[in-house]
DSSP file (Angstrom, degrees, kcal/mol; ACC not computed):
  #  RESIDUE AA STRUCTURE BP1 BP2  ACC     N-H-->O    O-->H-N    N-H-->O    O-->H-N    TCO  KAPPA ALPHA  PHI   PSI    X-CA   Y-CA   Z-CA
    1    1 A X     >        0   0    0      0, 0.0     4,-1.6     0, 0.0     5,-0.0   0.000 360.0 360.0 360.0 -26.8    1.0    2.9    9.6
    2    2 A X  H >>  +     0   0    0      1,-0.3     4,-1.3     2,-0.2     3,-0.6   0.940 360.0  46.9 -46.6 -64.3   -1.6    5.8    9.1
    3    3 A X  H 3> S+     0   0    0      1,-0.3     4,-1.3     2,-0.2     5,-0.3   0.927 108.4  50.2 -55.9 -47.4   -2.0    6.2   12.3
    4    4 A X  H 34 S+     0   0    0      2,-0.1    -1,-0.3     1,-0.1    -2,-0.2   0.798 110.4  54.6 -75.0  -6.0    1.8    6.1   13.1
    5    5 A X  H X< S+     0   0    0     -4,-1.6     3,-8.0    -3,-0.6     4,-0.4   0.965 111.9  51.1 -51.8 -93.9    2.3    9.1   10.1
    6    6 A X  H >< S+     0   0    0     -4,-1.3     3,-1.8     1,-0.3    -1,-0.2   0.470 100.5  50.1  24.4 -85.0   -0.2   10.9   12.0
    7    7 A X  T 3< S+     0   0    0     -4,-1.3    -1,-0.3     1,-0.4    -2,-0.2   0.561 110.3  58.8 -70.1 -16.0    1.1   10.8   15.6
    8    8 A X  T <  S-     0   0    0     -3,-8.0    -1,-0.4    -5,-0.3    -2,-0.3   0.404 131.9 -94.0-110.7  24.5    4.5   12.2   13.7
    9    9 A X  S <  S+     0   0    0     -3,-1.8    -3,-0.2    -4,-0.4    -2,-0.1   0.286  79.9 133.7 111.2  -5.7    2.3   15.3   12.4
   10   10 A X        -     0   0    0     -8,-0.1    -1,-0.2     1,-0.1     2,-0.1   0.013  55.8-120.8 -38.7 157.2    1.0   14.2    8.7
   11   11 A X        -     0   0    0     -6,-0.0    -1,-0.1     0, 0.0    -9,-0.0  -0.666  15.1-154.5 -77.6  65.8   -2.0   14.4    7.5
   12   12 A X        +     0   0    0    -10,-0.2     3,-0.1     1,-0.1   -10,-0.0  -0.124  16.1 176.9  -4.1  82.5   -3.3   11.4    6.6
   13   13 A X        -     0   0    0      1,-0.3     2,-0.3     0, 0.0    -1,-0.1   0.970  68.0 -33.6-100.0 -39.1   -6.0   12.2    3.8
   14   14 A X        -     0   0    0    -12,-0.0    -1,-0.3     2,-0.0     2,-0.2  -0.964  50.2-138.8-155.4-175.2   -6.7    8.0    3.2
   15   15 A X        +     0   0    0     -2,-0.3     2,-0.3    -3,-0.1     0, 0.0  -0.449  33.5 109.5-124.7 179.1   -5.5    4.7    3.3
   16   16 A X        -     0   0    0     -2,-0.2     2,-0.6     2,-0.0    -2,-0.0  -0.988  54.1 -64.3-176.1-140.2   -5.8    1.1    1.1
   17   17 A X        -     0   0    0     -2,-0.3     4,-0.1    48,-0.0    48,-0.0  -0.931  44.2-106.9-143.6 161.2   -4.1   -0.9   -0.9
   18   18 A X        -     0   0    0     -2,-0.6    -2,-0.0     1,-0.1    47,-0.0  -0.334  26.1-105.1 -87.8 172.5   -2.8   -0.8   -4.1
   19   19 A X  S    S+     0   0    0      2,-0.1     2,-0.2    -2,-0.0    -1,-0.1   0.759 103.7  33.5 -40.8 -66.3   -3.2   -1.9   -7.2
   20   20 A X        -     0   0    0      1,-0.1     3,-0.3     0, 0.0    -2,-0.1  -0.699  62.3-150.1 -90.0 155.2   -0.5   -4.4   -7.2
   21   21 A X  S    S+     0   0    0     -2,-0.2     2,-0.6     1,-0.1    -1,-0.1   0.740  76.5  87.4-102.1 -19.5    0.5   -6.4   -4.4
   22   22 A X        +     0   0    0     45,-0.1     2,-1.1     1,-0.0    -1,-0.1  -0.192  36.5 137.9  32.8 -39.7    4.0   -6.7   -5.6
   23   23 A X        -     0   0    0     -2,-0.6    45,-2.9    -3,-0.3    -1,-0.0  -0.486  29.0-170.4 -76.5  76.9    6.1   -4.0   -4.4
   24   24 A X  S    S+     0   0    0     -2,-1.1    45,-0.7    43,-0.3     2,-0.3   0.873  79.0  33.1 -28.0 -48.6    9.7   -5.6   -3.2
   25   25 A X  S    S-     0   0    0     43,-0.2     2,-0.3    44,-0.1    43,-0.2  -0.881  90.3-113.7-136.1 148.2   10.8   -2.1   -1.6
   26   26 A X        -     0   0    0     41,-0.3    23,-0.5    -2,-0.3    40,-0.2  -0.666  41.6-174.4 -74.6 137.6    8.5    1.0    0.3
   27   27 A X        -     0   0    0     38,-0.6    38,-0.4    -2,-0.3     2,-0.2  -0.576  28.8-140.2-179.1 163.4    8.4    4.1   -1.7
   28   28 A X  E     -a   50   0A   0     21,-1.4    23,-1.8    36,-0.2     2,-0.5  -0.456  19.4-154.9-108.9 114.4    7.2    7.5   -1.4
   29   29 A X  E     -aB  51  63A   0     34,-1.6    34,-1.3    21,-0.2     2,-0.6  -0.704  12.2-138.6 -83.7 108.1    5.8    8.8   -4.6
   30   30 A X  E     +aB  52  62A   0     21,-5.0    23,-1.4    -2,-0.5    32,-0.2  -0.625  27.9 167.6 -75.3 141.1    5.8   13.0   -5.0
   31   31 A X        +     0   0    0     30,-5.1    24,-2.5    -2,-0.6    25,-0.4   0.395  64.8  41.0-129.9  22.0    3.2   14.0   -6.3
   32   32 A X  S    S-     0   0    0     29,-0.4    29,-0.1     2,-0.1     3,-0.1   0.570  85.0-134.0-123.1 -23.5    2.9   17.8   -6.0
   33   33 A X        +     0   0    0     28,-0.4     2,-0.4     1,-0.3    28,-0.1   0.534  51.5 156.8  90.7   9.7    6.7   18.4   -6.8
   34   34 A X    >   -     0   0    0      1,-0.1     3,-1.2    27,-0.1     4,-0.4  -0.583  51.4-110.6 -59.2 113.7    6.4   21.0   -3.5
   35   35 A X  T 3  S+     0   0    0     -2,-0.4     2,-0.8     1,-0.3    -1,-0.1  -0.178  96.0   6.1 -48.8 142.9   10.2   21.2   -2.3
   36   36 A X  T 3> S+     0   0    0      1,-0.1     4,-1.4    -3,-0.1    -1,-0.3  -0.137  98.5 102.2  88.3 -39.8   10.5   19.6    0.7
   37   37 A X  H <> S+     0   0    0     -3,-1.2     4,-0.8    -2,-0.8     3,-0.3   0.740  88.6  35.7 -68.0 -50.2    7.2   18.1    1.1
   38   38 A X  H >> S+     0   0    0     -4,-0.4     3,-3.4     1,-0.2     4,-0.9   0.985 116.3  62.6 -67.7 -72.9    8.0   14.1    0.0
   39   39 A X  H 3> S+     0   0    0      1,-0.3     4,-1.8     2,-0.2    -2,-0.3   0.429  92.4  58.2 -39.6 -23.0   11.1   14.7    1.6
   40   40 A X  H 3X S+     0   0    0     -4,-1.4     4,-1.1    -3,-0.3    -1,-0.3   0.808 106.4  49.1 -34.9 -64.7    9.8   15.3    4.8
   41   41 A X  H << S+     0   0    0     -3,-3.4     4,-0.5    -4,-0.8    -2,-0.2   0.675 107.0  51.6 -97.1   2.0    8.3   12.3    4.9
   42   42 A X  H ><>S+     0   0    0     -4,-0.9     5,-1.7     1,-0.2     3,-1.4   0.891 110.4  55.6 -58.3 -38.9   11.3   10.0    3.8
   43   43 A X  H 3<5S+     0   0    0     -4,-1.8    -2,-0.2    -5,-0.3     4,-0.2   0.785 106.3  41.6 -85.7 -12.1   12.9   11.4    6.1
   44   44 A X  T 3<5S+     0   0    0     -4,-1.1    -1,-0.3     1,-0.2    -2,-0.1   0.407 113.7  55.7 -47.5 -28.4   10.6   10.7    9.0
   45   45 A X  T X 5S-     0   0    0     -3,-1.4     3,-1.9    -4,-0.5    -1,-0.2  -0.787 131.8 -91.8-104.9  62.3   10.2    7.2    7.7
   46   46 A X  T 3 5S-     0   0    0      1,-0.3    -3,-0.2    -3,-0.2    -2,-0.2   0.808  85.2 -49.1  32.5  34.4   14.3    6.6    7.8
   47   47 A X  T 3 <S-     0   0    0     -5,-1.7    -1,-0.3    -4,-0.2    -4,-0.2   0.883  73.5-168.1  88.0  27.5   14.9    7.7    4.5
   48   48 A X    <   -     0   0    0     -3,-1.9   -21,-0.1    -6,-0.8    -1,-0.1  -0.078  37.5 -94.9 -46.7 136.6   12.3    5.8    2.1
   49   49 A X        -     0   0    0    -23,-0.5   -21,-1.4    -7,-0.1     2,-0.4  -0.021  39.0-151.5 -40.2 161.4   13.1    6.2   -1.8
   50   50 A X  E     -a   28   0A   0    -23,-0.2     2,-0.3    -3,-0.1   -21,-0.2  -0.926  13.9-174.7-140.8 127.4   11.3    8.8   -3.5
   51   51 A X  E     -a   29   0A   0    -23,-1.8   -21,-5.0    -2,-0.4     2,-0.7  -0.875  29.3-121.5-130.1 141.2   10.5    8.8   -6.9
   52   52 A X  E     +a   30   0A   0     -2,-0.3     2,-0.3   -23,-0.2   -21,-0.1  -0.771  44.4 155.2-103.3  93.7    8.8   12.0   -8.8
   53   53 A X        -     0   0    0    -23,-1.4    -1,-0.1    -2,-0.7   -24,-0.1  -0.568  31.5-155.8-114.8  49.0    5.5   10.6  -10.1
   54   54 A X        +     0   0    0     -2,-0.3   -23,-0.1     1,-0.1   -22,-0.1  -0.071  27.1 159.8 -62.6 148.1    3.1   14.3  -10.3
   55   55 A X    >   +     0   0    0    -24,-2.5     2,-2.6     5,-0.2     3,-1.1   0.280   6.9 175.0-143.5  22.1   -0.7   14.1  -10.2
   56   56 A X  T 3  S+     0   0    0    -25,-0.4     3,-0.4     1,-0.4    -1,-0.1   0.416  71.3  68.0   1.1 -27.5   -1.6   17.2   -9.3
   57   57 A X  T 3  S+     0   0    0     -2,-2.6    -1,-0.4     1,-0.2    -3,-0.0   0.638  93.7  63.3 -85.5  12.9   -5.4   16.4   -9.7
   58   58 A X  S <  S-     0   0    0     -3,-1.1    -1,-0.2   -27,-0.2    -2,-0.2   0.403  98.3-147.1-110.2  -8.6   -5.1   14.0   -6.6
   59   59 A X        +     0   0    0     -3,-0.4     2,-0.3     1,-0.2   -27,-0.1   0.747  53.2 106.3  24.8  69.2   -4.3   16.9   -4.6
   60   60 A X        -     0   0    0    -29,-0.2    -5,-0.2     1,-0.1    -1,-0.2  -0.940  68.6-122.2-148.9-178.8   -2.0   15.6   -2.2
   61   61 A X  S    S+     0   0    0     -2,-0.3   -30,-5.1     1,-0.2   -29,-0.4   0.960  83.4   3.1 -73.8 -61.5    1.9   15.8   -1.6
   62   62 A X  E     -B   30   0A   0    -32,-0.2     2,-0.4   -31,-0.2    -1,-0.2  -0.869  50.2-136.7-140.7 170.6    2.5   12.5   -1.7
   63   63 A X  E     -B   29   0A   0    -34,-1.3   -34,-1.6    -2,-0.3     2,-0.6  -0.948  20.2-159.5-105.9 143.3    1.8    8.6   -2.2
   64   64 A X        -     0   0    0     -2,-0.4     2,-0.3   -36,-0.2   -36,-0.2  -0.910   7.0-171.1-132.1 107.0    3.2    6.4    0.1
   65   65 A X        -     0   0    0     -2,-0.6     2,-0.6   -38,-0.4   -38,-0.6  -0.728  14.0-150.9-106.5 168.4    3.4    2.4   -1.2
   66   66 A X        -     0   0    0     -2,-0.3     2,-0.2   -40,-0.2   -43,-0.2  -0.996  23.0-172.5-149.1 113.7    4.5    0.0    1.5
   67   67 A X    >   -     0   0    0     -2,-0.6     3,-2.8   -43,-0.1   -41,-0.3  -0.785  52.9 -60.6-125.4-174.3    6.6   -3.3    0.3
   68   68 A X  T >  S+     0   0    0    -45,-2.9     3,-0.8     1,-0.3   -43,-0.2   0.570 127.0  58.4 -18.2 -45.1    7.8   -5.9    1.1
   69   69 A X  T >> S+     0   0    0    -45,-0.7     3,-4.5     1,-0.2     4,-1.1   0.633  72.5 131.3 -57.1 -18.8   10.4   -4.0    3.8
   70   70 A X  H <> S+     0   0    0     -3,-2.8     4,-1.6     1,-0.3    -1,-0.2   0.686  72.1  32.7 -37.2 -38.3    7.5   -2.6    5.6
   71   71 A X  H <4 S+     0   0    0     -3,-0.8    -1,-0.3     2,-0.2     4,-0.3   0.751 105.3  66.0-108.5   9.0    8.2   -3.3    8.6
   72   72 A X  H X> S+     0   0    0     -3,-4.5     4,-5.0     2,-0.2     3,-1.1   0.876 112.8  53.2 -68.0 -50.3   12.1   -3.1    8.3
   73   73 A X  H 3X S+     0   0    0     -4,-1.1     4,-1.0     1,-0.3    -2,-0.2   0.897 100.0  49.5 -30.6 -71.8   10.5    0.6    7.8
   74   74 A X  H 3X S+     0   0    0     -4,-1.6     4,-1.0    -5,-0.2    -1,-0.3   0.614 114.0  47.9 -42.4 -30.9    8.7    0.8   10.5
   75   75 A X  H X4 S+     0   0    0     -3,-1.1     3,-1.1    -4,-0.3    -2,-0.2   0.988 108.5  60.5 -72.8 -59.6   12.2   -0.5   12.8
   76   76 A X  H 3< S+     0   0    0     -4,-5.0    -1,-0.1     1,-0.3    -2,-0.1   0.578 109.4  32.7 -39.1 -49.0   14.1    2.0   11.0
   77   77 A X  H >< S+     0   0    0     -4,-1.0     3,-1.6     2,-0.1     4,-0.3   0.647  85.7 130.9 -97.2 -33.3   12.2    5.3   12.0
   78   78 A X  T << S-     0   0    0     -3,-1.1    -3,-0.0    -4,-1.0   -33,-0.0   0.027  88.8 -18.2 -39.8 107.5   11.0    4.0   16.0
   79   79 A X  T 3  S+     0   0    0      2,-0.1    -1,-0.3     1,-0.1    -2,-0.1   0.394 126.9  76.6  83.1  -3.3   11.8    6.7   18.7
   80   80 A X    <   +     0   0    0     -3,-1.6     2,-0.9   -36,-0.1    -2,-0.2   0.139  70.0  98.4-121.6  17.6   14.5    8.8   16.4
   81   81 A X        +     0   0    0     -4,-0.3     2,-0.7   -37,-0.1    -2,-0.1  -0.814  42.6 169.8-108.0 101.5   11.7   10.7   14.0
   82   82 A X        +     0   0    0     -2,-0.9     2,-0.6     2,-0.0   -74,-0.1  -0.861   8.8 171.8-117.8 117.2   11.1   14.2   15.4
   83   83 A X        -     0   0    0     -2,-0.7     2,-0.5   -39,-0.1    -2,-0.0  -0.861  17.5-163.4-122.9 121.2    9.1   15.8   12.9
   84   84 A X              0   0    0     -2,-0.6   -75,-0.0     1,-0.1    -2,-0.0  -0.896 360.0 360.0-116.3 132.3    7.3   19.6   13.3
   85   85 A X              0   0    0     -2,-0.5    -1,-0.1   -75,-0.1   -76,-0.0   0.380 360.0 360.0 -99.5 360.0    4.3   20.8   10.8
């Protein structure tokens, strides 16, 4: 999925997994509270929830957690995400 973020203009800064394995539903954590910036990438990803979780010392926009749906995710967003940085 990095890669395909990427290829739609992200910046990728890394990847893993998280903590818990758990996660029923994807969603896209803000974490700088920059307007627009989470949103961007729900909306690139079909519309993933977004929940406002700041962490300012992690110095990135957003977290992105991938559940169960992941690849319902993945369907959603194929060939209709035109995204400009």
């Amino acid at each position: 999925l990095s890669g395909h973020l990427r290829d739609l203009g992200f910046d990728v800064k890394t990847f893993g997994n998280a903590g818990e394995m758990d996660h029923e539903q994807t969603v896209l954590l803000d974490r700088s509270e920059r307007p627009g910036a989470a949103e961007a990438i729900s909306e690139a990803l079909g519309g993933v929830p977004v929940e406002v979780e700041p962490a300012p010392q992690l110095y990135l926009d957003a977290t992105l957690i991938l559940g169960a749906d992941w690849r319902d995710v993945m369907e959603r967003d194929r060939g209709d995400a035109a995204v400009s940085r």
